[in-house]
TORPADO-554671 format. One record per residue: x, y, z of N, C-alpha, C in turn. Coordinates in pm, whole numbers, plus 50000, padded with zeros to 5 digits. Example, Ala and Ser with C-alpha at 12.3 -4.5 7.8 and 13.67 -1.06 7.14 Angstrom:
BEGIN
513194943150780512304955050780513204967050780 512854977550708513674989450714512905000350787 
***
This chain:
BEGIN
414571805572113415761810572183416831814672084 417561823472167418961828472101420051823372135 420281811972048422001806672124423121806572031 424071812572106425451820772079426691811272114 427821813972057428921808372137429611816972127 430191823272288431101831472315432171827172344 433061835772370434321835272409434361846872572 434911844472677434871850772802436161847472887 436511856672971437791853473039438121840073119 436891832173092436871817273175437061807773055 436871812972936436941799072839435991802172707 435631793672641434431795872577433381788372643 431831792672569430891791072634430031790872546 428381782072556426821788872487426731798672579 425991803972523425161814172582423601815372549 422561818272603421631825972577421291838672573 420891838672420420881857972470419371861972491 419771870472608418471873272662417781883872649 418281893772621417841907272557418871917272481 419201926372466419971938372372421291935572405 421211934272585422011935072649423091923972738 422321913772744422621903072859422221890872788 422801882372827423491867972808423431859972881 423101846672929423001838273042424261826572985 425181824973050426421816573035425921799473061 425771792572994425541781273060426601771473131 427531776373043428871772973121428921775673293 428221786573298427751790873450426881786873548 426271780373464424511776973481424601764873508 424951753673431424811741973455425791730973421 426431725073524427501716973459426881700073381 425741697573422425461687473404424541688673244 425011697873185424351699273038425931694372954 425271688272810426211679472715427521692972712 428421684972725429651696172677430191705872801 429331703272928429791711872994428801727672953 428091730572851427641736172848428181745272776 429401740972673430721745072625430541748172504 430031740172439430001733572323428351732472221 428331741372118427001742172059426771730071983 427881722971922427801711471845427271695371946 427931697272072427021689672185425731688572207 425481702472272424191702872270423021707872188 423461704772006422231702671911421971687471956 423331677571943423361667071901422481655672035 422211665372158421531660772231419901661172192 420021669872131418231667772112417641683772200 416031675672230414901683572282414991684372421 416081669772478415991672572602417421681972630 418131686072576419361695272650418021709772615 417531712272481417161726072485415391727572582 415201712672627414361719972743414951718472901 415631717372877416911720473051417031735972978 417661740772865418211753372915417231760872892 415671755772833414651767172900413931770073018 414431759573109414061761573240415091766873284 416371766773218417721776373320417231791673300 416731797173153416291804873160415141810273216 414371801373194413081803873312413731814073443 414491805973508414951807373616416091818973662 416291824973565417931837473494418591833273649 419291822873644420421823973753421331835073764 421541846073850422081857973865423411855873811 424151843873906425591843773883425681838773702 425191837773684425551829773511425261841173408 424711852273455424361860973388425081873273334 425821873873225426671885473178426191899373072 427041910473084426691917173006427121914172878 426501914872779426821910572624428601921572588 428201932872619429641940572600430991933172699 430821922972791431621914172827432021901972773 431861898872705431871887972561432041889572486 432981882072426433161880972271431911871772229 431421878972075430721864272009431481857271906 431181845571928432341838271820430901831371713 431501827571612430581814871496429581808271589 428451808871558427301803471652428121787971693 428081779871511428881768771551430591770571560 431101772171672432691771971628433301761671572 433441767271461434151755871379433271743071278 431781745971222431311737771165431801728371117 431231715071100431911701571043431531702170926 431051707970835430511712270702430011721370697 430771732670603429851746370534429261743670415 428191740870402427371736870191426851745470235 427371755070088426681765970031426151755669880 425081769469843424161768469732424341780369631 424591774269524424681788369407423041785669328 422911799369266421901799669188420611795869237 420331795269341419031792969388417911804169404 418201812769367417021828269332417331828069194 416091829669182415791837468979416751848868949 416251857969087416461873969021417791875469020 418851863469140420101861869124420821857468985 420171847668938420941840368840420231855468710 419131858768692418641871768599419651882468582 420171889568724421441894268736422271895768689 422861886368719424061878268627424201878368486 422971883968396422991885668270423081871668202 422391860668299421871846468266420661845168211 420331838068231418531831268218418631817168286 417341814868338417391808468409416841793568334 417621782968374417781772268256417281760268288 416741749368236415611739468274417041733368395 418291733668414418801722068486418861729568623 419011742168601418711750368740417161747968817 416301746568779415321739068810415081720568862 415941716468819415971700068839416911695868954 417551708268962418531701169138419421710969180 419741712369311420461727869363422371722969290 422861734969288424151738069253424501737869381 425571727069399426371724869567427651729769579 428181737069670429861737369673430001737469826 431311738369855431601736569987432571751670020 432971754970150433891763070186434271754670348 435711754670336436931753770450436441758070543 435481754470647435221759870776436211763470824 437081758570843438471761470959439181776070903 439431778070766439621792770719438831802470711 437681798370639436871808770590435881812870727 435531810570785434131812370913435081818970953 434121834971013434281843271101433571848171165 433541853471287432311857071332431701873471314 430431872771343430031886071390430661898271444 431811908771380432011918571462433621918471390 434371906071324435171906071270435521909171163 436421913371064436841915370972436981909870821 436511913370720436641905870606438051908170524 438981899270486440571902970496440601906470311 440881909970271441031911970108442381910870100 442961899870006444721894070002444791901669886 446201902369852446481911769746446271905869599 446141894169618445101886369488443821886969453 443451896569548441531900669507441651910969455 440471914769344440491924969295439001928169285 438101915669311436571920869291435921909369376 435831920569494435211911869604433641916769667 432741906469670431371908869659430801903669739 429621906969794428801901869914427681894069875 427231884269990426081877369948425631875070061 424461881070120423651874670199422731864770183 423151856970292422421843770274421641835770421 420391834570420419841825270548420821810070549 421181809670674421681799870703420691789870785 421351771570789420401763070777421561760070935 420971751771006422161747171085421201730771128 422061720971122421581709471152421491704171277 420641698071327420301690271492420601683071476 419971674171380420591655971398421011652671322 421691638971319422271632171164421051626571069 421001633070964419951633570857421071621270712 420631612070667420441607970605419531602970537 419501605970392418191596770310416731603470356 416701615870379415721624470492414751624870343 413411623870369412131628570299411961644870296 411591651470192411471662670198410121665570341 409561663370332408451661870436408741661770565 409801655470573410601652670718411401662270757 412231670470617413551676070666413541691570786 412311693770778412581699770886412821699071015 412571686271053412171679571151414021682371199 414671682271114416471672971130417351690671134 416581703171152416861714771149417031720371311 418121724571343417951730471477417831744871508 418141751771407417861764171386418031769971275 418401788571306419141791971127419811805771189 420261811671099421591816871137421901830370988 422751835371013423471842270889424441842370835 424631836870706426101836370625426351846670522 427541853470520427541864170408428441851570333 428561853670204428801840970137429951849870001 431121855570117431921866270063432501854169918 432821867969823433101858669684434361863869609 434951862769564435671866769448435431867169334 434911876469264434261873969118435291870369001 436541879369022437701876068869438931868068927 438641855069008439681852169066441011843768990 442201851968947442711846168910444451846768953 444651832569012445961835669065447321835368986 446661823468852447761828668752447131827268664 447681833268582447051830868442446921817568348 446111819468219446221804368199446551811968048 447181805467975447411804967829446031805467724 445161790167759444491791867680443321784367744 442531791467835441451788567968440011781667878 439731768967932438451759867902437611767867969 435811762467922435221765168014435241757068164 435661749868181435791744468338436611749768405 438081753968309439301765568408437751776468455 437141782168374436561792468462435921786568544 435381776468579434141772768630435371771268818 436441764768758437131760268894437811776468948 438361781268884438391794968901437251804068992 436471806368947435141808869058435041806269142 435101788569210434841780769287436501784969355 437411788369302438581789069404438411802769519 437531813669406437441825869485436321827069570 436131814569624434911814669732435581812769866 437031808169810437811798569947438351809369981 438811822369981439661827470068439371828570198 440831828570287440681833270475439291843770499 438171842670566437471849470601436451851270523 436131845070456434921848170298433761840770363 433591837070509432481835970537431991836270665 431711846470667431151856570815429901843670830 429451843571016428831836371027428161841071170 426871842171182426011848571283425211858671289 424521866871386425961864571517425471852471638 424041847271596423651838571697422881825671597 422261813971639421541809071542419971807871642 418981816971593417661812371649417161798671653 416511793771749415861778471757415041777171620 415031763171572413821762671503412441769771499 412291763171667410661765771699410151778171688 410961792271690410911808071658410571809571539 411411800871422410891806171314410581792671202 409641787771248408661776471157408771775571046 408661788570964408821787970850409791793270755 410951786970726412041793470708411801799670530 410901798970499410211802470349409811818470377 409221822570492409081835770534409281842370584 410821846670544411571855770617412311871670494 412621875670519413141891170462414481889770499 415131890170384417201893170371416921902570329 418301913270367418661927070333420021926170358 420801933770263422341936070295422461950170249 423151957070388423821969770326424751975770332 426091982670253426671982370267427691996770280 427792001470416428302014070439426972022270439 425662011370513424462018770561423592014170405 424042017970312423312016070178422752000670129 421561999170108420681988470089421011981969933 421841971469965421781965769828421311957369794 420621945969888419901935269871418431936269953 417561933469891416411924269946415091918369923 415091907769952414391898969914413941887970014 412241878169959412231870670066412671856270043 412641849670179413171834270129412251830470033 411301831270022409771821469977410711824969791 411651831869781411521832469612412731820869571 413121810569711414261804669679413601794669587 414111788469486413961773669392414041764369473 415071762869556414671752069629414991757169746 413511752969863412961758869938414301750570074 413851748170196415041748970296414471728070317 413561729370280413121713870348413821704070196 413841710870080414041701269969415601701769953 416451716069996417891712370010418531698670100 417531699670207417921686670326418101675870292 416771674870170416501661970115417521659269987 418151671869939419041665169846420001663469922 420561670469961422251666870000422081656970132 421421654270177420961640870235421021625470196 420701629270034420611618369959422411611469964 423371620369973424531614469919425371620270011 425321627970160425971628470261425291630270356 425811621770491425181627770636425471639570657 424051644370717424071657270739424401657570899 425391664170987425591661171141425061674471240 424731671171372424821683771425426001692471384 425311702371364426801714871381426711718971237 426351712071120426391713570974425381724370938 426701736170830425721741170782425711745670662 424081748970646424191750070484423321765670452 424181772570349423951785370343423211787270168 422221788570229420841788170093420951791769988 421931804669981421791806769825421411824069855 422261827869766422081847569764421071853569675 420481864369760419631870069629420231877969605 419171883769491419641895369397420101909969482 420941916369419421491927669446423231931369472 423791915969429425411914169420425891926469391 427021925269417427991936569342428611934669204 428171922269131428661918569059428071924368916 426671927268976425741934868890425691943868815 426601954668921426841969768896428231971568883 429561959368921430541963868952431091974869044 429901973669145430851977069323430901971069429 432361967969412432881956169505433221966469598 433251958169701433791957069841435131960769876 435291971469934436721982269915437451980270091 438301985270130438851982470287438431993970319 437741995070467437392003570483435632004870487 435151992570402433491986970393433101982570516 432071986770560430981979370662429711968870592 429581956070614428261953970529427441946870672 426741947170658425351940170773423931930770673 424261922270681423001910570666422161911170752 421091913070720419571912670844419531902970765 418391892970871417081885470823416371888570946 415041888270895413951892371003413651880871121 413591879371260413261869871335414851862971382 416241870371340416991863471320417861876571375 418461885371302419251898271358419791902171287 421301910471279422161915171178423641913471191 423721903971110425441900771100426311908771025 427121916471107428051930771103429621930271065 429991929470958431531927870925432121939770880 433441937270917434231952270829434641947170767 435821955470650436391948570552438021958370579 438931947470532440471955470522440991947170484 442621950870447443461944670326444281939470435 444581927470308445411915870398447241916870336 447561914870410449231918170377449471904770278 448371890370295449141878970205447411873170182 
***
């Protein structure tokens, strides 16, 4: 299944999307589902039995619950995640790119950072804001992970098991972010520097829906593409990530609960802008496909602050 969280003149809502066009509201459908039927972070955290109630709602396409998709807003599959972990350096041809090499510690355990759900997540169809402190702003498509249950101490073997679906994150960046200058910059000023230009308002588009697990089994075989103003700058498949979607679970498992609603955005392949030096201008369209999954559609424009 395809489940969405909209926004509609009654409130917000899940949704199922049911074809190109149409949407089944569960908010409409059934009051006796977790949340009212409101809430996507509810009903992961219910399990197998909320998502086999809403495949018998669908079974059933109750007329009245049923909307046209151009009557909806889509919002962040999860509104408002309780954790965004992103992953750096987890493709070869990414870190190759970069005019790196790829180094025995990049191999021994993923590179973790976080981004501000409450600022940065935007959805599908919205805008990427560029403040007048950016000057080289770059795209990254990335498969997103989204969590069902609370995973702690999870076995790699297991971690799929603790997955409720996956989703799309552009994993917008700032490459020269610097808000003031420094006199006489360490290597860690750069390192925190980097890590600051991940945080701006809107630097992480999210959707536009998250597919069920059970659709796509193997999250190792899928196809990312990003393009931007129609033009193909990325693609590649998951299977070339270092660390694959079941062994991320198992690390960051090791040393935080993972909750419904949590998500974690895998890691970009090759084809940055950082490569060639063409960033992301106002006035940019970029679209993330992954195959089995859809295409998450952002514009880009300048932010007054």
């Amino acid at each position: 299944m395809k489940l969405a969280t909209v926004s509609t003149p009654a409130g917000e809502s899940v949704a199922v999307i049911l074809d190109q066009k149409r949407c089944l509201l569960l908010s409409a459908a059934a009051t006796d589902l977790p949340g009212d039927g409101r809430c996507m972070k509810a009903l992961l955290a219910a399990g197998p039995a909320a998502l086999a109630s809403i495949r018998e709602l669908v079974a059933n396409e109750p007329a009245a619950a049923i909307r046209e998709l151009s009557a909806v807003t889509l919002l962040p599959p999860v509104n408002l995640p309780g954790k965004l972990i992103c992953i750096a350096r987890n493709y070869r041809e990414h870190i190759e790119e970069m005019a790196d090499t790829v180094k025995p510690q990049d191999l021994e355990a993923p590179h973790v950072f976080m981004k501000p759900p409450s600022t940065t997540v935007i959805p599908h169809g919205a805008a990427i804001q560029i403040p007048p402190v950016a000057q080289s702003i770059d795209w990254e498509g990335e498969l997103a992970v989204i969590i069902g249950r609370s995973a702690k101490a999870v076995a790699a073997a297991d971690a799929l098991d603790y997955v409720a679906g996956y989703s799309i994150v552009n994993d917008v960046s700032e490459r020269e972010m610097q808000v003031r200058q420094r006199t006489d910059p360490r290597p860690r000023d750069h390192f925190f520097d980097w890590l600051n230009g991940k945080w701006y308002d809107t630097f992480a588009p999210f959707g536009p829906w998250l597919v069920t697990a059970d659709e796509l089994p193997d999250p190792q075989a899928l196809e990312i593409s990003t393009h931007v103003n129609g033009q193909q700058m990325q693609h590649l498949s998951t299977a070339r990530m270092i660390f694959p979607v079941r062994e991320l679970i198992a690390y960051l498992s090791a040393y935080m609960t993972l909750e419904p609603g949590d998500v974690i955005s895998t890691g970009t392949i090759s084809g940055v802008g950082a490569a060639t030096g063409a960033y992301l201008q106002p006035g940019d369209a970029v679209d993330v496909r992954i195959t089995g999954i859809g295409t998450l559609r952002n514009t880009v424009e300048s932010s007054p602050c």
